[in-house]
C-alpha positions in Angstrom: -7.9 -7.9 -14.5 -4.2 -8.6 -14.9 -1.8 -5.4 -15.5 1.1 -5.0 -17.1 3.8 -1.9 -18.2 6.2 -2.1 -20.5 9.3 -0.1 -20.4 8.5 3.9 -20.4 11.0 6.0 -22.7 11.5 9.9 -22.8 9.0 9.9 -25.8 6.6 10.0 -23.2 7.2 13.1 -21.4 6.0 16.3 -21.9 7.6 18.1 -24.9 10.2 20.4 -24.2 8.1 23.9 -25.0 9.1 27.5 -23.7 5.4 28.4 -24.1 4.0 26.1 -22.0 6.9 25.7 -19.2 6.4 29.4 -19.1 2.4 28.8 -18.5 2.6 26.0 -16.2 4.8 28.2 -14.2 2.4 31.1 -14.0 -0.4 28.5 -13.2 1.6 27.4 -10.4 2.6 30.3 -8.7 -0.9 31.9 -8.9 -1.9 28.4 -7.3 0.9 28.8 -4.6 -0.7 32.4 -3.7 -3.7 30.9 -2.7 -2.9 27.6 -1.5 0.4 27.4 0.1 0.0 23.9 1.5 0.2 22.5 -2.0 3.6 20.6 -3.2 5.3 19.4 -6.2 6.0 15.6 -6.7 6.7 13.5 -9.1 3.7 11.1 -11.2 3.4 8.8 -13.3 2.1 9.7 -16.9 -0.5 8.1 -18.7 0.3 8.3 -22.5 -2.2 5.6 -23.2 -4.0 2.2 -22.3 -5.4 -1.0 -24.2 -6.8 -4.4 -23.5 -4.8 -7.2 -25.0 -6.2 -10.2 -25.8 -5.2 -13.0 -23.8 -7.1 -15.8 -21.3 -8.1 -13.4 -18.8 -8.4 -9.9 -19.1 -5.1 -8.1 -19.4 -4.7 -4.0 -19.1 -1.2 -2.3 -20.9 -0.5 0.9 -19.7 1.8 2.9 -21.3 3.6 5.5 -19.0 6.1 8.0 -18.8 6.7 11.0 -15.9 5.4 13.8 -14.9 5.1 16.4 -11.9 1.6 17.6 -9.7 2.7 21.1 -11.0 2.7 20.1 -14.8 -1.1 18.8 -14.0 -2.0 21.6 -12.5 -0.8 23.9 -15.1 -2.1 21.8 -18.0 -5.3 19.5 -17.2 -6.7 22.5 -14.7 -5.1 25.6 -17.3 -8.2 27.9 -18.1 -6.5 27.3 -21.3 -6.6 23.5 -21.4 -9.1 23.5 -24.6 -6.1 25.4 -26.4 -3.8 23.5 -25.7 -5.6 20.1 -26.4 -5.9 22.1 -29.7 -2.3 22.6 -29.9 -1.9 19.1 -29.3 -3.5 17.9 -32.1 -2.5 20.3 -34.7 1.4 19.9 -33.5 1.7 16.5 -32.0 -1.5 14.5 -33.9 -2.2 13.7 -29.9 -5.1 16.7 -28.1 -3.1 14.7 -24.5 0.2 15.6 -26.2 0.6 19.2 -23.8 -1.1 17.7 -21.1 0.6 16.1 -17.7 -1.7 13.2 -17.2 -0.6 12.1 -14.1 -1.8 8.1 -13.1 -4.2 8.5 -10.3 -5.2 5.4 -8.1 -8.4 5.2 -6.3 -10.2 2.2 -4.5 -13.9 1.0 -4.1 -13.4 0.2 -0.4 -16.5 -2.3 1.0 -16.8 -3.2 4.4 -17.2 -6.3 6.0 -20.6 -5.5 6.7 -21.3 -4.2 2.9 -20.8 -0.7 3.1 -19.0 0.9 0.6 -16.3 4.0 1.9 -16.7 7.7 1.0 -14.7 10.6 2.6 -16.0 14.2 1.8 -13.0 16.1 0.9 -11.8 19.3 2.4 -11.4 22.6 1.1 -7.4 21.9 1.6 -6.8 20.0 -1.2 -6.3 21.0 -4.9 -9.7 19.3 -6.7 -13.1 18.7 -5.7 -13.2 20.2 -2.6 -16.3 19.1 -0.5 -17.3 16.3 -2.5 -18.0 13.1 -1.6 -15.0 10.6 -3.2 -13.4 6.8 -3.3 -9.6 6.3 -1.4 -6.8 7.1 -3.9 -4.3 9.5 -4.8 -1.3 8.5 -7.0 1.3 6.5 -7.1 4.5 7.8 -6.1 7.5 7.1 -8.6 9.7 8.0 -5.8 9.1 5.2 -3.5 11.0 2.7 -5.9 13.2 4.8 -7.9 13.5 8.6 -7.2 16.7 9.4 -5.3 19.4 12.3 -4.5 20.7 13.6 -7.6 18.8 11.3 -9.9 17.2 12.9 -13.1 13.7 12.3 -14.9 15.9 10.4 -16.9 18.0 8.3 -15.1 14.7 7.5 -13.4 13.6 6.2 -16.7 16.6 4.0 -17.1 16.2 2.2 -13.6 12.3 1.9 -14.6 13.1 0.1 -17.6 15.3 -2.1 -15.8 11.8 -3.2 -13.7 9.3 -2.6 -15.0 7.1 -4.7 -12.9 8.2 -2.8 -10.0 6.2 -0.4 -11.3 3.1 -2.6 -11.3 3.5 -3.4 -7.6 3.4 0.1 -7.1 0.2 0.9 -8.7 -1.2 -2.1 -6.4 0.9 -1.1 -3.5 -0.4 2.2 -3.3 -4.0 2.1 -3.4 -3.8 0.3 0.2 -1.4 3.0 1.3 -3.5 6.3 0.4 -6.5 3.7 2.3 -4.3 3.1 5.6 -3.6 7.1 5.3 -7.0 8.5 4.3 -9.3 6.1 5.8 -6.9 5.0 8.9 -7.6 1.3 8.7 -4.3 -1.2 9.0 -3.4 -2.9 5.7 -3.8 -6.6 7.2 -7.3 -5.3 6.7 -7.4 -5.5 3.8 -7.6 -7.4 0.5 -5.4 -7.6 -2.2 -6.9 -4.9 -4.4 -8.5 -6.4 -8.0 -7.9 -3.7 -11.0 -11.4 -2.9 -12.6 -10.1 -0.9 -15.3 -9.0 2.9 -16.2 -11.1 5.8 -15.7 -10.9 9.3 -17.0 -12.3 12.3 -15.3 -13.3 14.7 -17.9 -13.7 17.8 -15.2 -9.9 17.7 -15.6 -9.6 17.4 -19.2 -9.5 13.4 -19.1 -7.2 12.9 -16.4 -6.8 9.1 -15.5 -7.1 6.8 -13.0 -6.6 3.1 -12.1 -9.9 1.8 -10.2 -9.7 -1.1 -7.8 -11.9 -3.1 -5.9 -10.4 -3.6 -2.0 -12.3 -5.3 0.9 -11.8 -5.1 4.6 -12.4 -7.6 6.7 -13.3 -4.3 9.7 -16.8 -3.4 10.2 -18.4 0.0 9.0 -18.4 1.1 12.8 -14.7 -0.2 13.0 -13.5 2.0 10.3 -15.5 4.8 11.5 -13.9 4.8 14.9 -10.6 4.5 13.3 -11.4 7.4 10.7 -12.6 9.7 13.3 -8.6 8.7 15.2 -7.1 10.6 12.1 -5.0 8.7 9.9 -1.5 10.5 7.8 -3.6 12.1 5.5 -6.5 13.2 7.4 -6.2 17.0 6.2 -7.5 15.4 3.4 -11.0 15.3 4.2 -13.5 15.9 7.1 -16.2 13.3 7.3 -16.7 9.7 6.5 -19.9 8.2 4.6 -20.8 4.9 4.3 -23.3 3.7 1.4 -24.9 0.0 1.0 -24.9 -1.3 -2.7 -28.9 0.0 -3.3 -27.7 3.5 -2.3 -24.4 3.1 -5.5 -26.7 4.3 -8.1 -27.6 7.6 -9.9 -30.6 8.2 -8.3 -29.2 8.4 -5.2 -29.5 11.1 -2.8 -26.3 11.3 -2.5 -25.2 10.8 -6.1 -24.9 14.2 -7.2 -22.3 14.7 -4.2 -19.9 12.3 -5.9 -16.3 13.7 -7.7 -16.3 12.9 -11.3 -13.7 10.0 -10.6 -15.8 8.1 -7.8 -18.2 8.0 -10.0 -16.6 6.5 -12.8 -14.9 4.0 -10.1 -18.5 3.3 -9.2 -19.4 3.0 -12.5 -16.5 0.5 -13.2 -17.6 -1.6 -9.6 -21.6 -2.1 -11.6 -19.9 -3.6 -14.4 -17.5 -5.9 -12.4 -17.4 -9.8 -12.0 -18.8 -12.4 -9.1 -15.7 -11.9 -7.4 -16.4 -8.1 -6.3 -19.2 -9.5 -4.4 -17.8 -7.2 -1.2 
């Protein structure tokens, strides 16, 4: 599946409201209390997604920015539901109050056929001991974000490239691989976009699934896995599954974070060319 952005605009932010900046602040200090290893960063936003009809399949996503803080304060708020309310009664949009930060994630097969779980650690912000794909999110600040540069003036250089915006979203599925699995990218495969899932534990929060291969064994990876890779505070084991074991009658199934299974999901619905 083919991807493409066009140019994001400040529509697509979150709207300036006392209420909520007050709310996502309280949100994000209580979080800060109890988990001081968490940061602030800059996302991409999601404001929505289509298929456009054309020879091969061809995904628009329509973005603006955001912040990990905003997410937390809106799509994990204990008062997400009103403000999903809020959204539609203000903005015609329930996503109008919510971050929606772009999350990547990859369905990583071996060379020997094993698909790639790690089981998450308690460290991290979301699903915390489950079993999940790669990914993260793409990082707006690789390409654009410098000193004394604005949301908005970020904007402007984005719609200058937009495309650099699409490498990104490619680019950085192998990255949060090399850092949470530890493999090299000559490893791997250019990544094939299977579509957009949306993890409804978080109040819909998206994510871009790919399909990655490695040309390393499972015993390869697991050797470099267990060698600790950038991000491996992220998680504490690694699990490898064969294709009979990807359904929902697997042992392991229930194990799974809301968004590997949807990337699973996604993977079963895929073409001849995911053949891992």
């Amino acid at each position: 599946m083919a991807l493409t952005v066009p140019p994001p605009d400040c529509s697509l932010l979150l709207p300036c409201d006392p209420a909520l900046e007050r709310h996502i602040e309280e949100v994000w200090t209580a979080r800060l209390a109890k988990e001081p290893w968490l940061f602030n960063g800059t996302k991409f936003r999601l404001h929505s997604f289509r298929d456009v009809p054309s020879i091969r399949p061809l995904l628009t996503l329509t973005l603006g920015l955001t912040c990990y803080k905003d997410y937390l304060g809106t799509n994990w708020s204990s008062q997400v539901e009103e403000l999903r309310q809020r959204g539609e009664v203000e903005y015609g949009d329930p996503l109008a109050l919510l971050a929606q930060p772009l999350g990547v994630g990859a369905v990583l097969f071996t060379h020997d056929g094993h698909v790639v779980l790690i089981r998450r650690s308690q460290r991290v912000a979301e699903a915390g001991g489950q079993l999940d794909i790669p990914g993260g999110h793409p990082e707006p600040e690789v390409g654009w974000m410098m000193d004394g540069c604005g949301v908005r003036d970020v904007l402007s250089m984005i719609c200058v490239l937009p495309e650099a915006v699409v490498s990104e979203l490619f680019s950085s599925v192998c990255a949060e691989i090399r850092d949470e699995v530890n493999v090299p990218l000559c490893s791997l495969t250019a990544p094939i976009l299977m579509g957009v899932a949306l993890n409804h534990t978080s109040a819909g929060r998206p994510s871009a699934e790919f399909y990655v291969s490695c040309s390393l064994t499972s015993d390869e990876v697991r050797s470099l896995y267990w060698k600790g890779g950038a991000e491996a505070h992220e998680s504490t084991d690694i699990v490898f599954l064969s294709r009979t074991q990807l359904h929902r009658s697997s042992p392991l199934w229930s194990e799974l974070c809301p968004s590997a299974k949807g990337a699973v999901m996604l993977y079963q619905r895929g073409t001849p060319s995911m053949s891992g």
